[in-house]
N, C-alpha and C positions, 0 to 999 in steps of 0.2 A: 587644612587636611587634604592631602592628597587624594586622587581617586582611586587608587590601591586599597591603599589600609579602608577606604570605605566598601571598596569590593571584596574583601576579608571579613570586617563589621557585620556583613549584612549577605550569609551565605546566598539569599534570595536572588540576588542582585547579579552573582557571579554562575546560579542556575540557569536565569533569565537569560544571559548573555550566550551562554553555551546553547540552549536550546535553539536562539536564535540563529548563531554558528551553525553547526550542525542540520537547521531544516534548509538554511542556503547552500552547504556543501550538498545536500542529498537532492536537492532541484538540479541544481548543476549537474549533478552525475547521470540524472535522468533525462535531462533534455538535450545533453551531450550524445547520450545513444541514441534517441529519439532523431537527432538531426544527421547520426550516421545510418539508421534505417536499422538499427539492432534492437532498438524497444521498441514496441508498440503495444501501445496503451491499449485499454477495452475503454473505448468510448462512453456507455451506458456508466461505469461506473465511474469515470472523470467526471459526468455532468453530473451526475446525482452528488457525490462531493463538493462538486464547485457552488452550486446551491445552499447544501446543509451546512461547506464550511463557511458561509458569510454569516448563516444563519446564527452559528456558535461564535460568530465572530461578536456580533451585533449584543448578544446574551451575556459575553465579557464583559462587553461593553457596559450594559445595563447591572450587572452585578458588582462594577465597579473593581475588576481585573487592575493592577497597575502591570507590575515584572513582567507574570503570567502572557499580558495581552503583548506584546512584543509578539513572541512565539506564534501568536495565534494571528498574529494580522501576516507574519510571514509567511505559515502553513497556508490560511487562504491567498494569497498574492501566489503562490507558487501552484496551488491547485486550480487555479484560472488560470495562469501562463498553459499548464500542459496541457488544460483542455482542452483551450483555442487551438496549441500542436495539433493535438488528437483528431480535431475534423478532419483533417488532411491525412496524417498516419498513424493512423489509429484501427484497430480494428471491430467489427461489431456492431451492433445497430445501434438506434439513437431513438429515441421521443417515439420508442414505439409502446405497445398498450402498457405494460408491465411499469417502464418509465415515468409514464405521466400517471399513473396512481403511484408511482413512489413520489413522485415531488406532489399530487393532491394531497398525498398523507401528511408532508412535511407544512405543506400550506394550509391545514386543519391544528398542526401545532402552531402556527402563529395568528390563525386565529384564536386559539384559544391563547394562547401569551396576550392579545389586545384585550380578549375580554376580561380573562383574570388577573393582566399586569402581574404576571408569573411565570418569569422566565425560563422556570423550571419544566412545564410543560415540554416548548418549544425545545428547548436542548434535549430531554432524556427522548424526545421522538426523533430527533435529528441522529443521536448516537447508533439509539435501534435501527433506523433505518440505513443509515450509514452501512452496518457492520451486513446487514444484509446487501447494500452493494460492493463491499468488500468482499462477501463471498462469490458473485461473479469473477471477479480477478482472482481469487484464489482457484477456479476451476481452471482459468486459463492457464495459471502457474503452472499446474501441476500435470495439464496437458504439453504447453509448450513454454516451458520453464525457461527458453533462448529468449523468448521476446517481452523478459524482464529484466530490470536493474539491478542484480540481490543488495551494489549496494547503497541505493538509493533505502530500501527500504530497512537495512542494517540501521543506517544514520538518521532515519526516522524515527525508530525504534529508540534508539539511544536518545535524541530532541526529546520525547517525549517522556522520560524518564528524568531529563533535565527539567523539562517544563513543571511536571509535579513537583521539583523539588523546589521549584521558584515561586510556590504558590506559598507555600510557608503555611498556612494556617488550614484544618481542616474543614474548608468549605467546601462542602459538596458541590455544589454547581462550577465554581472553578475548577473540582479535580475532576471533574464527570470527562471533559471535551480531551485531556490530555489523557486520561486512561483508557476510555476509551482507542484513542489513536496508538495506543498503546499494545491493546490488543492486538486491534488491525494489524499494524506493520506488524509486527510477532508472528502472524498468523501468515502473512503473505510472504512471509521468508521462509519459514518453515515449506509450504508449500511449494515453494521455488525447488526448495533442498529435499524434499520430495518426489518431485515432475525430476530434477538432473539425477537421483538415484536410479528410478525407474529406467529415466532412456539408458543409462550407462548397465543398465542389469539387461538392456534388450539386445544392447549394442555386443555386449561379452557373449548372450546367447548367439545373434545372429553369426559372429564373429565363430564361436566353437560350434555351429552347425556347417558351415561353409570349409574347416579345419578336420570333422567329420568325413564330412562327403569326400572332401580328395584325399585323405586315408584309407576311403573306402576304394575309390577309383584303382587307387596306387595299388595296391593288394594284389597281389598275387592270384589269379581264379585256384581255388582250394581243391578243384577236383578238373585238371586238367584234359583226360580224355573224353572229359563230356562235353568241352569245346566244341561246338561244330565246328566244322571246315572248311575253309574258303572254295 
């Protein structure tokens, strides 16, 4: 049997494959502008990522992920590659207080994974606090929506839609880390397509006050003999 008609057999198999696709196309796209100096990352939330996604890596692992885990060792391989980027051109502080009680938090979730031998812990605290470092990148989005990828996090979005569908069976803890990421990207594009509304609604005002004014200039004075005179 060929490996065709087995990647047909077994829709999981041809999710898995896409997912994987796709989170290497949306790396690429990202560290592509990253090295033209057009993205920059927020620091604080690449490390807090690069942590929790090993974290969730590790939690696959132990749930015993097959398809799914493809997806998930690529998503972290790639959110380590931009971090390392990110020290360099990145913007935003680093391991400062806020930081290091998000990764105590996350390091209280595997403590309690050792003591309970319950992965579940360690993941549903890695998600939570993820999405709370997603929302620093989402203010930056929507501040300066230039020094993002929209579509690195397009084709995240979509990985992550493949990844759930490659899980095949409804186990929670394997759909937890792919819906989650699910969210996230959604949310950070949205917010990008937000921040470029904005500037373009500022750009059109700034634009029809400037169009204003020399209208006004051009004008004719309406009551001429009140002119002074030279």
């Amino acid at each position: 049997m060929t490996f065709v008609p087995d990647l047909w057999a077994d829709p999981r198999i041809f999710f898995a494959a896409a997912a994987a696709l796709l989170s290497f196309a949306a790396f690429f796209f990202y560290l592509r502008d990253m090295l033209v100096r057009e993205t920059r990352p927020q620091r604080a939330s690449w490390l807090i990522w690069s942590v929790l996604s090993s974290i969730a890596c590790a939690t696959q692992v132990a749930e015993g992920a097959t398809g799914s885990l493809i997806y998930v060792i690529m998503n972290c391989t790639g959110t380590l590659i931009v971090f390392c980027y990110a020290l360099r051109r990145g913007v935003g502080s680093i391991l400062y207080g806020k930081d290091v009680l998000i990764l105590g938090v996350a390091a209280c979730g595997l403590g309690l994974w050792t003591f309970t031998e319950t992965s579940a812990w360690a993941l549903a605290i890695t998600c939570g606090i993820s999405l709370l470092a997603g929302a620093v990148t989402c203010v930056k989005a929507l501040a300066a929506p230039q020094t993002e990828t929209p579509s690195y996090w397009v084709l995240s979005f979509a990985a992550a839609c493949a990844a759930i569908g490659s899980i095949g069976d409804l186990n929670p803890i394997l759909l937890a880390y792919p819906a989650y990421l699910f969210v996230l990207n959604g949310a950070v594009f949205m917010a990008i397509r937000a921040g470029r509304a904005r500037k373009s609604q500022e750009a059109l005002a700034r634009a029809q006050a400037r169009q204003d004014d020399a209208s006004r200039r051009a004008a004719p004075y309406p009551f001429p003999e009140l002119v002074p005179a030279n």
